[in-house]
mmCIF file of the N, C-alpha and C atoms, coordinates in Angstrom:
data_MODEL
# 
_entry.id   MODEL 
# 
loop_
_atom_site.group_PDB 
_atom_site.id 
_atom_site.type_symbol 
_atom_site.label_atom_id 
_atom_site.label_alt_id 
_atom_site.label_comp_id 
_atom_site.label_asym_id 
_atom_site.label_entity_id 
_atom_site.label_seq_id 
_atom_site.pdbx_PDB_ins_code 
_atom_site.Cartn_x 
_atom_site.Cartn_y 
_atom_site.Cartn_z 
_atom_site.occupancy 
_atom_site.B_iso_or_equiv 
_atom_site.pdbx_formal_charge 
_atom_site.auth_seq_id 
_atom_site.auth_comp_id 
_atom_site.auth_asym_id 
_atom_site.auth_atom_id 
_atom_site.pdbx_PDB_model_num 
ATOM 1   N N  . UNK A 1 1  ? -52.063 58.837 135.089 1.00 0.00 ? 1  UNK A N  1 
ATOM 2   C CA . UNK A 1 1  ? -51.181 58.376 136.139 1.00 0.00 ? 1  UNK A CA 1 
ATOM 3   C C  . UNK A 1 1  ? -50.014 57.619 135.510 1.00 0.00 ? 1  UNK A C  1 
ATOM 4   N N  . UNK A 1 2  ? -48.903 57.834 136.214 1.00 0.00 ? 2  UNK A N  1 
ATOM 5   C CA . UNK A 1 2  ? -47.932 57.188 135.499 1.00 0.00 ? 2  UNK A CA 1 
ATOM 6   C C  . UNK A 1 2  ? -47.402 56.106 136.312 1.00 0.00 ? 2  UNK A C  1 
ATOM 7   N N  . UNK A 1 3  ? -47.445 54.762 136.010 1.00 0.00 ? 3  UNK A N  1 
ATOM 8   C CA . UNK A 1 3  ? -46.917 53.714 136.538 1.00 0.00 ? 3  UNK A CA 1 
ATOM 9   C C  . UNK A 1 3  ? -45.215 53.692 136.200 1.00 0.00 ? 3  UNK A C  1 
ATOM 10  N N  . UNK A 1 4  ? -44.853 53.088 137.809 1.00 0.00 ? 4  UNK A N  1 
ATOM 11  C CA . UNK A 1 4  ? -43.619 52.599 137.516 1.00 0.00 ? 4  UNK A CA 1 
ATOM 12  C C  . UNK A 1 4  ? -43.248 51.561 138.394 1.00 0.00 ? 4  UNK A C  1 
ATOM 13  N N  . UNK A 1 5  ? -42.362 50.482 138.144 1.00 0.00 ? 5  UNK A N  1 
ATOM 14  C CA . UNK A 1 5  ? -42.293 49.114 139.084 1.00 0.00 ? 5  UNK A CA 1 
ATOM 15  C C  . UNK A 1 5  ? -41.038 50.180 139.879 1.00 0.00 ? 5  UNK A C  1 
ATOM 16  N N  . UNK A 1 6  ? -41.232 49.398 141.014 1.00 0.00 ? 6  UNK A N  1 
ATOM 17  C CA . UNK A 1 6  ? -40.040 49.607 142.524 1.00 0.00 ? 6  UNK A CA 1 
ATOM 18  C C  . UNK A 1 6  ? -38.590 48.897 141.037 1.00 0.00 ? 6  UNK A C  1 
ATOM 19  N N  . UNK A 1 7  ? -38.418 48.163 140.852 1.00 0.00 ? 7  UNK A N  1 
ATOM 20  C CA . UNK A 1 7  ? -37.157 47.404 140.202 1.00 0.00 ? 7  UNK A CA 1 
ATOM 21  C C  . UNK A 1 7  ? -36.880 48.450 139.139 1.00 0.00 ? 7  UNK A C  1 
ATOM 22  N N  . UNK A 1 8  ? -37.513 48.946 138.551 1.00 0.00 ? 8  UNK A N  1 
ATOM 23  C CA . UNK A 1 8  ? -37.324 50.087 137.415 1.00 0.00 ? 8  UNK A CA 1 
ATOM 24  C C  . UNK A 1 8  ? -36.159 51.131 137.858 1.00 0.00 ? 8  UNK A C  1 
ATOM 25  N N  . UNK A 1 9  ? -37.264 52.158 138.816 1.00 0.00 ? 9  UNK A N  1 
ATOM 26  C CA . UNK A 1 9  ? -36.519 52.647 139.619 1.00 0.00 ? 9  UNK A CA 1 
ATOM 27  C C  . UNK A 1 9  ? -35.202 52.832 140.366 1.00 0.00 ? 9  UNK A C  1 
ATOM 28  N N  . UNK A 1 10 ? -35.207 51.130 141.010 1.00 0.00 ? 10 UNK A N  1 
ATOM 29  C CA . UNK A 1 10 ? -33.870 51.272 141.463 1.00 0.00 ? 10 UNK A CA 1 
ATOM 30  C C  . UNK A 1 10 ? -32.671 50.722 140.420 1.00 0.00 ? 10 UNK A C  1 
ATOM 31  N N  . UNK A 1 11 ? -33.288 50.157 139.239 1.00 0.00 ? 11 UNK A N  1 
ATOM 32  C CA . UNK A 1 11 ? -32.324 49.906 138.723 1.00 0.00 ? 11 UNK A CA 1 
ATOM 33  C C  . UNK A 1 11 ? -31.934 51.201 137.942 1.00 0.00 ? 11 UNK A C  1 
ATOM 34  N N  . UNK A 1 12 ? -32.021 52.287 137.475 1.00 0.00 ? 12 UNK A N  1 
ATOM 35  C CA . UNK A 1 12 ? -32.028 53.445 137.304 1.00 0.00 ? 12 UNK A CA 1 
ATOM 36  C C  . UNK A 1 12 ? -31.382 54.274 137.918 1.00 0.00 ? 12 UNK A C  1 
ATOM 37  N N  . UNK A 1 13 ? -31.603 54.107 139.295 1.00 0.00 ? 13 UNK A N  1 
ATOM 38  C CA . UNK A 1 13 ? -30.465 54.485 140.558 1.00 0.00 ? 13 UNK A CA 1 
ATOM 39  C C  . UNK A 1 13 ? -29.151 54.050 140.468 1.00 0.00 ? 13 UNK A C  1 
ATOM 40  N N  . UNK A 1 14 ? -29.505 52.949 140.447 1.00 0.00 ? 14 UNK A N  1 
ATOM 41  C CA . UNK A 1 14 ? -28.040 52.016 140.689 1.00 0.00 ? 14 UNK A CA 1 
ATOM 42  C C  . UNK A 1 14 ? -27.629 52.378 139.011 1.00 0.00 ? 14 UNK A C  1 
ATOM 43  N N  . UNK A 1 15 ? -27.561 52.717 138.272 1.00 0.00 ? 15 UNK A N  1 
ATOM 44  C CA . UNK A 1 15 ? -27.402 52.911 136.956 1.00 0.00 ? 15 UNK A CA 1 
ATOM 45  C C  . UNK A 1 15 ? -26.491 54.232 136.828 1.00 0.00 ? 15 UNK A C  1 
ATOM 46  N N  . UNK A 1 16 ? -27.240 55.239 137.420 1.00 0.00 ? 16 UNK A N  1 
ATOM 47  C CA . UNK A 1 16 ? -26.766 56.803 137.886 1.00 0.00 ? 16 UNK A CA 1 
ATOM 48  C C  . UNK A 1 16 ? -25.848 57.078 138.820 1.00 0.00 ? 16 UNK A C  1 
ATOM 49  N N  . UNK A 1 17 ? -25.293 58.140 139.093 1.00 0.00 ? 17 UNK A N  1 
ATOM 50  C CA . UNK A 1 17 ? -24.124 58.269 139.837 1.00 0.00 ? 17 UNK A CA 1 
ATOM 51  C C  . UNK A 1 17 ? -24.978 59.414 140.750 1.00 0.00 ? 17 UNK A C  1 
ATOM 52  N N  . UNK A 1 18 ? -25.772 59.790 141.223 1.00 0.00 ? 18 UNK A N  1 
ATOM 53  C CA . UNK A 1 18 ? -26.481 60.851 141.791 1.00 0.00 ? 18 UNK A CA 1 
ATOM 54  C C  . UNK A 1 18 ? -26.013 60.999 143.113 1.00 0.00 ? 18 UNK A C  1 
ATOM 55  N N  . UNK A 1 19 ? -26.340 62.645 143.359 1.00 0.00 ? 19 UNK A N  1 
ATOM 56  C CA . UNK A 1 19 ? -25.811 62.515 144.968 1.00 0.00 ? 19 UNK A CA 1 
ATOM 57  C C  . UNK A 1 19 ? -27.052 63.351 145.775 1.00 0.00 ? 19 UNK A C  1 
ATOM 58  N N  . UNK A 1 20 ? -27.108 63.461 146.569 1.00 0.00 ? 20 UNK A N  1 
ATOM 59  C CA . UNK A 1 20 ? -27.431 64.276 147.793 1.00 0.00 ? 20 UNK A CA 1 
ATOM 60  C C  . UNK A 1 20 ? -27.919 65.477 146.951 1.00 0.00 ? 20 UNK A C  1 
ATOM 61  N N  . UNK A 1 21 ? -26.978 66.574 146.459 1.00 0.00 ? 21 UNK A N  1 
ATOM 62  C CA . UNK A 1 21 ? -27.165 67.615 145.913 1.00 0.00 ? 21 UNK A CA 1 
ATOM 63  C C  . UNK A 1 21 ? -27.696 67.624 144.869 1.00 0.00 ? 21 UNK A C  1 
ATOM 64  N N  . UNK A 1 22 ? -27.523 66.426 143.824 1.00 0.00 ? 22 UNK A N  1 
ATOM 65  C CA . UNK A 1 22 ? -28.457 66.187 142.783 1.00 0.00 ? 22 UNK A CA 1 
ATOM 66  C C  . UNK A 1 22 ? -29.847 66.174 143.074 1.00 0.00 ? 22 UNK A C  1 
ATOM 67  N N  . UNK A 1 23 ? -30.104 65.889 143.854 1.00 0.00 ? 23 UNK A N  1 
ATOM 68  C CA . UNK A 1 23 ? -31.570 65.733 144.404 1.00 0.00 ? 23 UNK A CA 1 
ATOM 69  C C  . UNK A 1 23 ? -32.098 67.224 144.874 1.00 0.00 ? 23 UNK A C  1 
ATOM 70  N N  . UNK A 1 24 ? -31.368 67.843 145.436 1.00 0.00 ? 24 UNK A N  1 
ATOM 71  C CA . UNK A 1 24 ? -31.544 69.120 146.193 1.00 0.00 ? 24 UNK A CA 1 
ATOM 72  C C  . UNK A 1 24 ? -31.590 69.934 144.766 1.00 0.00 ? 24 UNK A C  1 
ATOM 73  N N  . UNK A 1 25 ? -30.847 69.864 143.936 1.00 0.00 ? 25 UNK A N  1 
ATOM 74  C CA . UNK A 1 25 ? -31.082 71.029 142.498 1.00 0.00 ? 25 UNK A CA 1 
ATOM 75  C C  . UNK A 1 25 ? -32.502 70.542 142.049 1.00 0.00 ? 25 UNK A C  1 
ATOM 76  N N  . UNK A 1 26 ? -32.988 69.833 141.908 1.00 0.00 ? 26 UNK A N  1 
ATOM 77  C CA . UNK A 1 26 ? -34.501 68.993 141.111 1.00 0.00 ? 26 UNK A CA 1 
ATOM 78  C C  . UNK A 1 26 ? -35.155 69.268 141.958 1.00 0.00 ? 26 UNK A C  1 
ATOM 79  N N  . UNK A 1 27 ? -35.118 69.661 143.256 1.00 0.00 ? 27 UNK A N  1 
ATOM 80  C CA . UNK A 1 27 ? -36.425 70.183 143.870 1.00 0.00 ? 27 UNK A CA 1 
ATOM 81  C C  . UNK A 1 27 ? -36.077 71.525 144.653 1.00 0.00 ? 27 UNK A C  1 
ATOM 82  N N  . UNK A 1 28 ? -35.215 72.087 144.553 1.00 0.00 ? 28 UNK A N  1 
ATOM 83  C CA . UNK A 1 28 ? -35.300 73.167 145.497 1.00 0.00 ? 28 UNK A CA 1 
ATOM 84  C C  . UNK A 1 28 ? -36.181 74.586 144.934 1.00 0.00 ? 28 UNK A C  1 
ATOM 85  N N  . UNK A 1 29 ? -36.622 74.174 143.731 1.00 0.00 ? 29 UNK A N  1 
ATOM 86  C CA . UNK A 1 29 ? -37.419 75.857 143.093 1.00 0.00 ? 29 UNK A CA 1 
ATOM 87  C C  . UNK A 1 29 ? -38.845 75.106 143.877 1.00 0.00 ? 29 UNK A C  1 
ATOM 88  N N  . UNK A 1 30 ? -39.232 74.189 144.259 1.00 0.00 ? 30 UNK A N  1 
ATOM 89  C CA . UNK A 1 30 ? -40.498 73.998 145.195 1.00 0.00 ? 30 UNK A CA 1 
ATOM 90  C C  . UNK A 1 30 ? -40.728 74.214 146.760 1.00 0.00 ? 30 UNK A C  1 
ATOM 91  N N  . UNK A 1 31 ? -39.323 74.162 147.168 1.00 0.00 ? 31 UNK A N  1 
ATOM 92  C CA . UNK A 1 31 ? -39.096 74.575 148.410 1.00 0.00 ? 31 UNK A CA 1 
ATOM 93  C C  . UNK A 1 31 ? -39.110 75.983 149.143 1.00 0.00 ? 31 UNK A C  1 
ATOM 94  N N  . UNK A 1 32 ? -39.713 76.147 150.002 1.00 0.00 ? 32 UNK A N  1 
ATOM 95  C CA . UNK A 1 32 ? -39.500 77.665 150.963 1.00 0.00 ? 32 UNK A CA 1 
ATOM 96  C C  . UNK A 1 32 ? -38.452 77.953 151.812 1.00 0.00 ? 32 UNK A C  1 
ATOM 97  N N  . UNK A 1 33 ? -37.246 77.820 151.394 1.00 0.00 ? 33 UNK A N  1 
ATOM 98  C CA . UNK A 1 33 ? -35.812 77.574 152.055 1.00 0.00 ? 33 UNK A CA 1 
ATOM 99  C C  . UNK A 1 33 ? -35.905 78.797 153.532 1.00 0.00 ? 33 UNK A C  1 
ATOM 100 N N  . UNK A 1 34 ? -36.960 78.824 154.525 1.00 0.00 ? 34 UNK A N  1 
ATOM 101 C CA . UNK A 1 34 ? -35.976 79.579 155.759 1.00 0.00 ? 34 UNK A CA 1 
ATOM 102 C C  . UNK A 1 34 ? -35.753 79.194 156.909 1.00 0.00 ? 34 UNK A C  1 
ATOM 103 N N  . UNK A 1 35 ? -34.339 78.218 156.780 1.00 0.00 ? 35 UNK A N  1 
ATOM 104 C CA . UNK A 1 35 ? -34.356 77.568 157.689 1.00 0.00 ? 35 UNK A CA 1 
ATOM 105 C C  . UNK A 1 35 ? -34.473 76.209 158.058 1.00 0.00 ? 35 UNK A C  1 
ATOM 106 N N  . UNK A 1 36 ? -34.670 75.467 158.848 1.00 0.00 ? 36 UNK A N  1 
ATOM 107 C CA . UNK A 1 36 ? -34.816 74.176 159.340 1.00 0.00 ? 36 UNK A CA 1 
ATOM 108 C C  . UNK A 1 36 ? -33.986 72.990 158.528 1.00 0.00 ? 36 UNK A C  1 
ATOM 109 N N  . UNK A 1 37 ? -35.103 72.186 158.540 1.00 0.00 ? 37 UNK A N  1 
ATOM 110 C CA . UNK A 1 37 ? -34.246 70.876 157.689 1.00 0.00 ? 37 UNK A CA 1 
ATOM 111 C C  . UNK A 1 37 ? -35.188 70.379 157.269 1.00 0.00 ? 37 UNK A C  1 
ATOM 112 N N  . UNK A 1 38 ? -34.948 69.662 155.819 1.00 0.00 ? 38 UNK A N  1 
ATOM 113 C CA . UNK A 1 38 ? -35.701 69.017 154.808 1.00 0.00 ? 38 UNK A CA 1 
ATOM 114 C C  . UNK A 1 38 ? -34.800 67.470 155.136 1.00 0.00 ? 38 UNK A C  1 
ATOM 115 N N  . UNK A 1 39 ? -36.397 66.377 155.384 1.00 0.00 ? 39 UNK A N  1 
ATOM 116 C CA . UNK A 1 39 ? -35.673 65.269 155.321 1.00 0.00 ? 39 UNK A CA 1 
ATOM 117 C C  . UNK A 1 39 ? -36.511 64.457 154.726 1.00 0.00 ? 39 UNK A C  1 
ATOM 118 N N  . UNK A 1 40 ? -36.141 63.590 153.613 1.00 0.00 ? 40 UNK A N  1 
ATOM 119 C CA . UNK A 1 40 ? -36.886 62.568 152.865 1.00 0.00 ? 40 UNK A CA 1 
ATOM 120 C C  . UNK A 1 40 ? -36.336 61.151 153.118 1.00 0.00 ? 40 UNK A C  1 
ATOM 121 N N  . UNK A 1 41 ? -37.937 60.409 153.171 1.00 0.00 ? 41 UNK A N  1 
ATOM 122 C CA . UNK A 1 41 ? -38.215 59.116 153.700 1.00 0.00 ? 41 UNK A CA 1 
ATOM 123 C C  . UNK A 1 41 ? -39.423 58.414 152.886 1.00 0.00 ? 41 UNK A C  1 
ATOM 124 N N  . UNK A 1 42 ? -38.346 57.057 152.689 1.00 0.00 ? 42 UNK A N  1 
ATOM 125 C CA . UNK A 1 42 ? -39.260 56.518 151.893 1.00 0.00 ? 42 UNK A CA 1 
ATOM 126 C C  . UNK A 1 42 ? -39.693 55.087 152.376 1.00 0.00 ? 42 UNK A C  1 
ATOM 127 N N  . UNK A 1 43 ? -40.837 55.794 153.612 1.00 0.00 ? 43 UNK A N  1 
ATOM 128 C CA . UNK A 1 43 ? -41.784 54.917 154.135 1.00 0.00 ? 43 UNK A CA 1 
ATOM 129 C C  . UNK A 1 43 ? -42.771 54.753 153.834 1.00 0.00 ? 43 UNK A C  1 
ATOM 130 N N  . UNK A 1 44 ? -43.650 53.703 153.905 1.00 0.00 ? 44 UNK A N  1 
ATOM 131 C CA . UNK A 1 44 ? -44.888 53.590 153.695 1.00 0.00 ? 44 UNK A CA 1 
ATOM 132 C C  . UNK A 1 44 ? -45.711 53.124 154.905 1.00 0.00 ? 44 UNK A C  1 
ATOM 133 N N  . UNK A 1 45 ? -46.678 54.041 154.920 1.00 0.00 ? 45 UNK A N  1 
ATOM 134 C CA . UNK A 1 45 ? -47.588 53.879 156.127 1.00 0.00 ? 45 UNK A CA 1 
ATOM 135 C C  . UNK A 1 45 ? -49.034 52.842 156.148 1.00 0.00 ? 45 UNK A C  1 
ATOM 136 N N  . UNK A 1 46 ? -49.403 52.164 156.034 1.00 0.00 ? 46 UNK A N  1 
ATOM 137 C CA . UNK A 1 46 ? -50.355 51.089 155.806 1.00 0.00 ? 46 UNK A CA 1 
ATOM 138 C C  . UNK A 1 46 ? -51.842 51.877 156.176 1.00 0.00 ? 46 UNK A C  1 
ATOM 139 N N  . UNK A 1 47 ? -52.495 52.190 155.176 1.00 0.00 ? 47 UNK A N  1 
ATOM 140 C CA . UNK A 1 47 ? -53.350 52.442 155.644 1.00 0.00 ? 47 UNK A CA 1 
ATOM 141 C C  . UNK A 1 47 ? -55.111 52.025 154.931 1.00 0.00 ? 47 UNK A C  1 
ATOM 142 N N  . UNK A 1 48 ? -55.281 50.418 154.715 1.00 0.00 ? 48 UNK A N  1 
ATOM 143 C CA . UNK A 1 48 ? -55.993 49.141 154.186 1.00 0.00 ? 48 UNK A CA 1 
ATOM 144 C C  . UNK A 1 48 ? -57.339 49.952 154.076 1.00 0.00 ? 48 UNK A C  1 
ATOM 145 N N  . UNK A 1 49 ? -57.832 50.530 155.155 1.00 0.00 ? 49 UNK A N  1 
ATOM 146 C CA . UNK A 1 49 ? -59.142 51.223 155.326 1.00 0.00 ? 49 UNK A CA 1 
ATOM 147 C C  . UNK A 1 49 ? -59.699 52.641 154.429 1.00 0.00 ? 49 UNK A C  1 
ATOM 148 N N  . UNK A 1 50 ? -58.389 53.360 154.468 1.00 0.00 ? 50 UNK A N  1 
ATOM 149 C CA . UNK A 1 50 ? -58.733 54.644 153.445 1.00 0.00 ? 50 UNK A CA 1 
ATOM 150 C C  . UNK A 1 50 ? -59.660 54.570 152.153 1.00 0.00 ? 50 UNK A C  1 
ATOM 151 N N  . UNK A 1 51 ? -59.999 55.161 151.717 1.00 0.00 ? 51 UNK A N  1 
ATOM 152 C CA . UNK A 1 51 ? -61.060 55.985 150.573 1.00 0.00 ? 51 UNK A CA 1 
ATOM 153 C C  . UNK A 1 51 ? -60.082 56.350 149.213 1.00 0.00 ? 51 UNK A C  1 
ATOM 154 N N  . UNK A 1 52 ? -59.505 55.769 148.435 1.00 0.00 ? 52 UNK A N  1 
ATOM 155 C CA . UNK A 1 52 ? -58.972 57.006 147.442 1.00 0.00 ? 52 UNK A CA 1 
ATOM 156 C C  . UNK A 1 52 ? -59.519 57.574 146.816 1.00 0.00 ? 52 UNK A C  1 
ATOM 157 N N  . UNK A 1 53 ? -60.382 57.866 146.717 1.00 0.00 ? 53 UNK A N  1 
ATOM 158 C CA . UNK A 1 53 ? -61.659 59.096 146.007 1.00 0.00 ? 53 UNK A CA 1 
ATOM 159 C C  . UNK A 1 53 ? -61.666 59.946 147.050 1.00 0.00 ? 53 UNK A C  1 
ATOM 160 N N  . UNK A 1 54 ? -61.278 59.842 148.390 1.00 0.00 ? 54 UNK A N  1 
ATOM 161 C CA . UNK A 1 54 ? -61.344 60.774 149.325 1.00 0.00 ? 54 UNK A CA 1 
ATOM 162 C C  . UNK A 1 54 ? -59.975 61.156 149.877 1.00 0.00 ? 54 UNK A C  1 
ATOM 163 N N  . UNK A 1 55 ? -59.119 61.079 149.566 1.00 0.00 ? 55 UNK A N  1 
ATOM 164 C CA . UNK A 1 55 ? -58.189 60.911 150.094 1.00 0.00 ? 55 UNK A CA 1 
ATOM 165 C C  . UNK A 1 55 ? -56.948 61.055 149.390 1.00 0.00 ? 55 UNK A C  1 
ATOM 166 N N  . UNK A 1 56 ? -56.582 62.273 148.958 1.00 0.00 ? 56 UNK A N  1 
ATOM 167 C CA . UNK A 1 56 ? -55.318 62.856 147.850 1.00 0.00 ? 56 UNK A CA 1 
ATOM 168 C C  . UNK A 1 56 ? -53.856 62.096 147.966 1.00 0.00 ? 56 UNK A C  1 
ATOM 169 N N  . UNK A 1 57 ? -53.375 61.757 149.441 1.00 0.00 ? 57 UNK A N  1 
ATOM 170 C CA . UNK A 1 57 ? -51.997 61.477 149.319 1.00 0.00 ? 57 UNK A CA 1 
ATOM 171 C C  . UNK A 1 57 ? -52.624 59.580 149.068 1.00 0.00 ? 57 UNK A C  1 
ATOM 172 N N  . UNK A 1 58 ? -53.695 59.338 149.628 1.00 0.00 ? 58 UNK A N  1 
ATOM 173 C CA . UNK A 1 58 ? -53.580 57.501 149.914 1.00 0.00 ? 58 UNK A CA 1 
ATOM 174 C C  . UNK A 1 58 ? -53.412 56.833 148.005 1.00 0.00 ? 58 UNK A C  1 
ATOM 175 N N  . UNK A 1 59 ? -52.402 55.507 148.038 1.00 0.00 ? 59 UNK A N  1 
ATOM 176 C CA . UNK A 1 59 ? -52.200 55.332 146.904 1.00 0.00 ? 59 UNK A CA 1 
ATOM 177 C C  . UNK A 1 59 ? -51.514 53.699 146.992 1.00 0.00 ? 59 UNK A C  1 
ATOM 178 N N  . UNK A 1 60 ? -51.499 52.833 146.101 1.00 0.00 ? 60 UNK A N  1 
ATOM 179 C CA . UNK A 1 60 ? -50.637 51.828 146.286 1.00 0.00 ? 60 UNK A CA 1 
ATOM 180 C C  . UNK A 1 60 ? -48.983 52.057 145.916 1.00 0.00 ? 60 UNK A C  1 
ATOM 181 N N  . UNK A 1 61 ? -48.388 51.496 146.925 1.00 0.00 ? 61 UNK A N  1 
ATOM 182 C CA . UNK A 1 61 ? -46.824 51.606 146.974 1.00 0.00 ? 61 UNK A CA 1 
ATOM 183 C C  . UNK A 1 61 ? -46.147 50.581 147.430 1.00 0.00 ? 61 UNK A C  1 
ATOM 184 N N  . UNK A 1 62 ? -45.116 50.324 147.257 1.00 0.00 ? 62 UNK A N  1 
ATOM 185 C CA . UNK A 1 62 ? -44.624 48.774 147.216 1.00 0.00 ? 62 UNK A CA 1 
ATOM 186 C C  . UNK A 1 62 ? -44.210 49.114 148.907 1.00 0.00 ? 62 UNK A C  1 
ATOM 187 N N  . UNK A 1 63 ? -44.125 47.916 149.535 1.00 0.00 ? 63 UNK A N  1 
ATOM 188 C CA . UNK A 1 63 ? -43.895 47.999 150.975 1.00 0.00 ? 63 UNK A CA 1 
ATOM 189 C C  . UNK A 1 63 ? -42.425 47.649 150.754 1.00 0.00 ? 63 UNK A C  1 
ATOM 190 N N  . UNK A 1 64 ? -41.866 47.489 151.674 1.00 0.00 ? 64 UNK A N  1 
ATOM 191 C CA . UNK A 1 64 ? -40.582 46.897 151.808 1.00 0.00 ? 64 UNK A CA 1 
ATOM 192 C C  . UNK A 1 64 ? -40.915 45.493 152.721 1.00 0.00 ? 64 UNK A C  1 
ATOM 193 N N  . UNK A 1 65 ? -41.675 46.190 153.827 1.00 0.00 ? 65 UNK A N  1 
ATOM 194 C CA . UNK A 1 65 ? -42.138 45.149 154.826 1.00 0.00 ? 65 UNK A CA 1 
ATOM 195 C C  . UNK A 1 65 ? -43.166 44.261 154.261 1.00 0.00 ? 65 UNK A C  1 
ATOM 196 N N  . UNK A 1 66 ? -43.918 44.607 153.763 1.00 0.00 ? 66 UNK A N  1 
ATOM 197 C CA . UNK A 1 66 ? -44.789 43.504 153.331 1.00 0.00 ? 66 UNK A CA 1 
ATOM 198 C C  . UNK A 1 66 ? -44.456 42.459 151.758 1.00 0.00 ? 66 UNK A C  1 
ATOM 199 N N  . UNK A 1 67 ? -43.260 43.081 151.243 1.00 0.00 ? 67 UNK A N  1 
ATOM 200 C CA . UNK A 1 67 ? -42.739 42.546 149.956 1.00 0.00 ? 67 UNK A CA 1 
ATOM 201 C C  . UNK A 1 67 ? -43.871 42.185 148.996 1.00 0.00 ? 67 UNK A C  1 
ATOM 202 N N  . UNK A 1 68 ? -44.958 43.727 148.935 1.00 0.00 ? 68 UNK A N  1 
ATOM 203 C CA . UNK A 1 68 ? -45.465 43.536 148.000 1.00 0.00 ? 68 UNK A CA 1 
ATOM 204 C C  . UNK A 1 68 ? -46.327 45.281 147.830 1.00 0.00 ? 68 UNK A C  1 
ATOM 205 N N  . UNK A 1 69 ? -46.822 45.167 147.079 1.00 0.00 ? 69 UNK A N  1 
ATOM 206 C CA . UNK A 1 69 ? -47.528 46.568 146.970 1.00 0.00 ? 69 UNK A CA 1 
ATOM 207 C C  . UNK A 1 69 ? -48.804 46.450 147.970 1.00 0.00 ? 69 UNK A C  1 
ATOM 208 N N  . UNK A 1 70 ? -49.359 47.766 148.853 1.00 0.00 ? 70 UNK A N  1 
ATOM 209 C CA . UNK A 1 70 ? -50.084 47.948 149.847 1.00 0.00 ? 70 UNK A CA 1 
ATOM 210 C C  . UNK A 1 70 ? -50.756 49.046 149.599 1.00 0.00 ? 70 UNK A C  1 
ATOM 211 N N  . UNK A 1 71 ? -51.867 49.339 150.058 1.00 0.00 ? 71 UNK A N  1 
ATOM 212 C CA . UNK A 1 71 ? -52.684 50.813 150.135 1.00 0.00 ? 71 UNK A CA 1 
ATOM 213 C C  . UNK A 1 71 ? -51.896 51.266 151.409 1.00 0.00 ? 71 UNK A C  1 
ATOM 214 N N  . UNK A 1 72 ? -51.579 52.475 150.888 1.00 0.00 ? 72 UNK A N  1 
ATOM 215 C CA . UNK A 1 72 ? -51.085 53.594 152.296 1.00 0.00 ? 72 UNK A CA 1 
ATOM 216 C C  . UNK A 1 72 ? -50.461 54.723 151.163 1.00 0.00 ? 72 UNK A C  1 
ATOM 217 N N  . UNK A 1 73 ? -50.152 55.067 152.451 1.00 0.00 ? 73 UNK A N  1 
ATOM 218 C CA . UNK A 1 73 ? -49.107 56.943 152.854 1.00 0.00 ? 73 UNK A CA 1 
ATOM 219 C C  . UNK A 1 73 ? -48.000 56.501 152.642 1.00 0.00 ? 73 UNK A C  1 
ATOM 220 N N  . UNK A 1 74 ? -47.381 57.087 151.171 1.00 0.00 ? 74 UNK A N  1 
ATOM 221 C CA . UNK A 1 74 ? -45.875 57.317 151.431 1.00 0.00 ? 74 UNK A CA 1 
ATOM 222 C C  . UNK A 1 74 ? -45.346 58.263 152.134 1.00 0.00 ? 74 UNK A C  1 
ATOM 223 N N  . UNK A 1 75 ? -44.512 58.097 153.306 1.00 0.00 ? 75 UNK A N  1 
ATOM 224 C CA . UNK A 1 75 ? -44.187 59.384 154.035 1.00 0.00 ? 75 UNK A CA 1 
ATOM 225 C C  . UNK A 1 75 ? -42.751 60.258 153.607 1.00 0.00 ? 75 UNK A C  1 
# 
C-alpha cells in the first residue's frame, strides 16, 4: 500500500500547472467512453462501522469535515 499525506498531494498540485484535460489523458484508456458524463468527487463518506477485510473500497482518508483522517468511502 502506498501512503501519502493530504499536504503532499496538494502541495504537488499547487506545484503543477494541470488542467481538466490533463486528468482526462491519465485516465481515459480505463474508461468506456459512450456517452454520458464522468464526474469526480472528492468526498468522503463516514463509514466508522465497516469491516476492511470485508470491504474493498472502505479505507482511511482524510476528511475535510472532520480535519482529520476517518474510516469511510471515498466517493
Amino acid at each position: 500500500m502506498v501512503t501519502l499525506s493530504h499536504d503532499s498531494v496538494n502541495r504537488f498540485l499547487l506545484r503543477e500547472q494541470y488542467t481538466p484535460r490533463d486528468l482526462f489523458n491519465e485516465v481515459k484508456e480505463h474508461l468506456i467512453l459512450r456517452g454520458g458524463v464522468a464526474s469526480g468527487d472528492d468526498s468522503v463518506l463516514d463509514k466508522p462501522y465497516s469491516d476492511l477485510l470485508k470491504t474493498d473500497l472502505i479505507g482511511y482518508f482524510w476528511s475535510g469535515k472532520h480535519k482529520r483522517t476517518v474510516k469511510g468511502a471515498s466517493t
